[in-house]
Phi, psi and omega in degrees: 000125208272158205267001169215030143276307182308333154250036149288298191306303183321311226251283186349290190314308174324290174309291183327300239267301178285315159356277176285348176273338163337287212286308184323293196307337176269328164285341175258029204286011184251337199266306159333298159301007199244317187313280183320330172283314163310279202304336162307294191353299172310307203294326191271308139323306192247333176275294185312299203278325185252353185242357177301303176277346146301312174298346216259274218304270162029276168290330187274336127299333145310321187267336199241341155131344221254011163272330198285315212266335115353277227290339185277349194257330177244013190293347181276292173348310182280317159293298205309303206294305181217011127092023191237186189259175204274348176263036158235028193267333204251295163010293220250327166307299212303308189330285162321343187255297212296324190132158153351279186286336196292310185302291226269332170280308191291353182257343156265024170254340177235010157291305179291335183277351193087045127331297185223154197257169200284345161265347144312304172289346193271348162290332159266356143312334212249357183228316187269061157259110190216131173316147163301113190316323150315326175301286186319303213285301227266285178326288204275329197262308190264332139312271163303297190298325193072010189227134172271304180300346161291306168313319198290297190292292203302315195255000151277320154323310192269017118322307186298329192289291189309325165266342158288314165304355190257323168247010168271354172229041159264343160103166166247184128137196195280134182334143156286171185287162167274136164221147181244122205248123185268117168281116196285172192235156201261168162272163173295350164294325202270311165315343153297274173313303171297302183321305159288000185257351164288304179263023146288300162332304185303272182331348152297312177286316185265001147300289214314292197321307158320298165307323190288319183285294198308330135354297201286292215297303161310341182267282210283327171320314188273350166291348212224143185295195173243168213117182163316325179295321169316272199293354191279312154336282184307322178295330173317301172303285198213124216269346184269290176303353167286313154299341175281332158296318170314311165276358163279354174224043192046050143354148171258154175344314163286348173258356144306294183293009179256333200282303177350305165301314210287321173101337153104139183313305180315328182277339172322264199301329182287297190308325194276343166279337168328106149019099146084022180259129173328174190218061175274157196287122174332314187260015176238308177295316216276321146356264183287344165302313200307280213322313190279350162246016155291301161326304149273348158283339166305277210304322188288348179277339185257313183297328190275342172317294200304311178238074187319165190251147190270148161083171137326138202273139154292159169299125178260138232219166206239134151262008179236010141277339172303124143338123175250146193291195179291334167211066171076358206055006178248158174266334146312290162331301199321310214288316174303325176297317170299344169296283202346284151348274195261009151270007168268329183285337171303297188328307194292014177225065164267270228295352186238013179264302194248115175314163198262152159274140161317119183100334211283144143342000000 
């Protein structure tokens, strides 16, 4: 089959496709809207308060000099460990702490200064991605669960994941050399002023993805029987309503860190649209999620061997069934959303605020 039948055929499937997703929307538009309503929900409770100001912190050490100035304090700890250079020790933190995406931004923010070459970033894309400790704890432990020693165990397991997948893909043979490879660097104003309007962009972008799958995710609940099929789907698609499902349907515990892991297509398609993010190939990424979510599930099946979860499991509940105020109901949320908000409106007089430098990129 010749190269330009198959995208005869491609851009059919395409059409059908966009097609029937049309016709739904005009014959459901209350499921549609109910979808689109959860997932703002999401966004404004749970994303906005927790993954904005990692993002803003992310980049903003890269730009401002303090990963370069890390990375000289850990450049050995870090080659030895994963075989990567010392200015992705601030990275590789933020990644682990910070939520998803934040690894994968701080690692095209030191792609663009020359920090690191593109197969470097694209190895640290592939590991240093992790739910977030606000997600977890708070969202997945103390929420679904009813349990905080459940929160605890699901985010040292997916910790556990990650860094052990971080040295099963470090390569053998003898360490690279160290080199110092000089980035130019921003002031702390302008790094600050850039920085938020970088993740204001990002956060923009990974809300659009939410909302579109719980969109998805609505349409597809009343097609699929009831049983197993429902939450292993839904974690497939998207990991918050997927943990949420898993535990309305007592899931056991290692199958929370696996969904955890795996991180859900939506964040897949979140992390791979970003701006300057490597361009790693789709079935290799998709890879290392199972891989980082086998893992954890493997360490959360031994930490609960280890730390039984206490008492009887409570009925468990949704904090996203609650009535949500006009902005989500949080007051964390309001706010990230209004940094946001005017660190996008700032961006926009950046070119007539900071003269441009000689040299700069």
């Amino acid at each position: 089959m010749d190269k330009r039948k198959k995208e005869l055929i491609r851009c059919t499937v395409l059409l059908i496709v966009s097609l029937a997703c049309g016709a739904a929307l005009a014959l459901a538009p209350e499921t549609a809207a109910a979808g689109a309503g959860t997932g703002l929900q999401i966004c404004l409770s749970v994303l906005a308060p927790s993954l904005f100001p990692f993002l803003v912190l992310s980049v903003f050490a890269v730009r401002c000099g303090a990963a370069a100035l890390l990375g000289r304090l850990l450049e050995r700890p870090i080659r030895f460990l994963f075989r990567l250079p010392g200015s992705c020790a601030a990275v590789l933190l933020m990644g682990l702490i910070g939520g998803y995406p934040v690894g994968a931004r701080g690692a095209a923010a030191l792609l663009r200064s020359g920090q690191i070459t593109e197969r470097e970033a694209e190895r640290l894309c592939l590991f240093c991605l992790n739910a977030g400790p606000a997600f977890v704890l708070s969202a997945v432990g103390a929420g679904f669960l009813h349990s905080r020693r459940a929160g605890v165990i699901l985010l040292a397991s997916g910790l556990l994941g990650s860094l052990t997948l971080g040295l099963l893909l470090r390569g053998r043979g003898p360490l690279p050399k160290a080199e110092r490879r000089e980035a130019a660097r921003e002031t702390a104003g302008e790094a600050l002023v850039s920085s938020a309007a970088d993740a204001c962009r990002s956060l923009v972008s990974l809300c659009c993805f939410v909302v579109l799958f719980s969109t998805v995710l609505a349409f597809v609940r009343p097609l699929l029987p009831s049983g197993p099929a429902l939450p292993v789907i839904s974690a497939l698609l998207e990991v918050t309503g997927g943990c949420r499902d898993l535990a309305l349907a007592g899931a056991p515990l290692w199958a929370m860190a696996a969904a955890l892991g795996w991180g859900g297509l939506s964040v897949h398609l979140q992390i791979r649209s970003m701006p300057g993010t490597p361009r790693l190939p789709a079935l290799r990424f998709a890879l290392a999620r199972a891989l980082h979510g086998a893992l954890a599930a493997l360490f959360a099946f031994l930490l609960n061997l280890w730390v039984p979860l206490e008492g009887t499991a409570q009925p468990v509940f949704s904090p996203l069934d609650q009535p949500q105020g006009a902005l989500g109901g949080s007051p964390a949320a309001s706010a990230a959303l209004l940094a946001a908000c005017a660190a996008f409106l700032l961006s926009c007089s950046v070119p007539r605020l900071l003269p441009p430098r000689q040299g700069r990129a």
